[in-house]
C-alpha positions as CSV (number, residue, x, y, z in Angstrom):
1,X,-82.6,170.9,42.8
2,X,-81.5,174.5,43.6
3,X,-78.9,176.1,41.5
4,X,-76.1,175.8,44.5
5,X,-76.8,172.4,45.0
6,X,-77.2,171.6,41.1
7,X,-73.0,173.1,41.0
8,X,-71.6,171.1,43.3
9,X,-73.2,167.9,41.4
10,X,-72.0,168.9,38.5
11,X,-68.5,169.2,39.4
12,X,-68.3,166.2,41.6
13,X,-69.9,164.2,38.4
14,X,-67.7,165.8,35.9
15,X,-64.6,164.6,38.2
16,X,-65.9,161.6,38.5
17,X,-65.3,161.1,34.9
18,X,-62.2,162.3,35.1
19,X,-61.2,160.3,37.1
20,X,-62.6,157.1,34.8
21,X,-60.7,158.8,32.1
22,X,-57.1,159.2,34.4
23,X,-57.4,155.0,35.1
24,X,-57.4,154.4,31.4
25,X,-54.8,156.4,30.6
26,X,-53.2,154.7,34.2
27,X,-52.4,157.9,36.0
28,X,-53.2,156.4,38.7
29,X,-52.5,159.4,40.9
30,X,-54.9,161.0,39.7
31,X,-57.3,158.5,39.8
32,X,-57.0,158.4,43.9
33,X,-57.2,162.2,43.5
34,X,-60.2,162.8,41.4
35,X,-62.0,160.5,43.5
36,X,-61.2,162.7,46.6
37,X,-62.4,165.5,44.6
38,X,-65.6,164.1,43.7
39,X,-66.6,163.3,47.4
40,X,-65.5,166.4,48.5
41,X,-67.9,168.3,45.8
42,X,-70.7,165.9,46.5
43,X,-70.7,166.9,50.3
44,X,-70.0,170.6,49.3
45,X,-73.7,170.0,48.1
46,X,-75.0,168.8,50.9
47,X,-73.6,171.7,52.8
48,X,-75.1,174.0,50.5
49,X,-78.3,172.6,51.2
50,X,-78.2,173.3,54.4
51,X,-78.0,177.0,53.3
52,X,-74.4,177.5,54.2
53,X,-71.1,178.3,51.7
54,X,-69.2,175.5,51.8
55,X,-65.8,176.6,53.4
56,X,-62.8,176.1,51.4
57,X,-61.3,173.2,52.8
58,X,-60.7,169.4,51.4
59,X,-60.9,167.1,54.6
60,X,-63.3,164.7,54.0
61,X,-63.9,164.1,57.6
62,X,-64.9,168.2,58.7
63,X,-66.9,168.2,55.3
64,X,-69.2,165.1,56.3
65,X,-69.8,166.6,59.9
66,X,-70.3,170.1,58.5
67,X,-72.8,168.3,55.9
68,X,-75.1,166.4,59.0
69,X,-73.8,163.5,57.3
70,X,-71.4,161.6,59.4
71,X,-73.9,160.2,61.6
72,X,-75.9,158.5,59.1
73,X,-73.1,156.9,57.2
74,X,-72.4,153.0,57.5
75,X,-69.0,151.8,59.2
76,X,-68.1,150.9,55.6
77,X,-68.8,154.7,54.4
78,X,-66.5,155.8,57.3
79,X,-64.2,153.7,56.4
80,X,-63.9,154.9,52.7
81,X,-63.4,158.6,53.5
82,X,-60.6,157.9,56.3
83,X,-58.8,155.9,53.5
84,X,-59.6,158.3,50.5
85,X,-58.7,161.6,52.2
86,X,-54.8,161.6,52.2
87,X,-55.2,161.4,48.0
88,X,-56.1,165.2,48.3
89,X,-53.3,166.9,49.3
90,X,-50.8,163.9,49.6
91,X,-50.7,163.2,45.6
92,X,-49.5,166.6,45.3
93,X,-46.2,167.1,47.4
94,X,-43.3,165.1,45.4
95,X,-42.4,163.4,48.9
96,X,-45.1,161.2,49.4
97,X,-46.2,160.7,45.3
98,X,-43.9,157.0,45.0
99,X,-45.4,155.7,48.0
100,X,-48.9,156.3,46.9
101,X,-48.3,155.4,43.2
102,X,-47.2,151.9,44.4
103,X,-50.4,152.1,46.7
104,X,-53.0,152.2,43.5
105,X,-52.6,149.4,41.5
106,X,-55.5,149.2,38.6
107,X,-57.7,147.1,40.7
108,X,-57.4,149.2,43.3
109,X,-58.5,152.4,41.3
110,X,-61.5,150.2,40.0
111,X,-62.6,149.8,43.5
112,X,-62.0,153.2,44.9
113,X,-63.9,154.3,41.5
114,X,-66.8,151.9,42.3
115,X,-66.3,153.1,46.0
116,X,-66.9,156.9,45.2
117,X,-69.8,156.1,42.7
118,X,-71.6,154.3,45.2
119,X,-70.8,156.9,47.8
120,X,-72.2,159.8,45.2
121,X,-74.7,158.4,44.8
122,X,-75.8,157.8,48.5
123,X,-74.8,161.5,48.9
124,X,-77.3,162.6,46.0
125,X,-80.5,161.0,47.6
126,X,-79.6,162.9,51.1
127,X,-80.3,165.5,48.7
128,X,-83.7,164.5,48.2
């Protein structure tokens, strides 16, 4: 794995943990957020191996196209990043917090954790 490719990984992994870490503490928030973060890192890297910079943006949906991903991702993985990609810039403005702290119950985080691990993972063997 190139170097490029290798720092995206490590971020998106390293947020991933965080974001393990912010549902036992439950800050659930955060939880939503890290998750966003980690997706968007792990399709930073496929960017990057398409030889490109990623740009510096956090929609989930441009990143996928920008990636070649979009089209080989199931209904389900579709799915995931429409629902996951308001936690990015959402969570942080005051205004829309309470409505998305009520949103992420613990078993909800669990499965938007399981969710992003799965979807890591799928993004790490279109690495290969």
């Amino acid at each position: 794995m190139n170097e490029k490719i290798k720092y995206w990984i490590d971020l998106a992994e390293y947020d991933l943990e965080t974001a393990k870490a912010m549902l036992d503490t439950k800050r659930y928030l955060y939880v939503g957020f890290m998750c966003h973060q980690t997706i968007e890192k792990g399709l930073k890297a496929a960017i990057a191996k398409g030889g490109e910079f990623p740009p510096k943006i956090h929609n989930l949906d441009i990143l996928s196209d920008k990636a070649n991903l979009t089209s080989n991702m199931t209904d389900e993985q579709l799915k995931f990043i429409v629902s996951i990609n308001p936690l990015n810039i959402e969570s942080r403005y005051p205004k829309y917090q309470d409505k998305i702290n009520k949103m992420l119950t613990p078993e909800i985080c669990k499965k938007v954790i399981n969710e992003t691990e799965e979807f890591l993972e799928w993004i790490k063997m279109q690495l290969i």
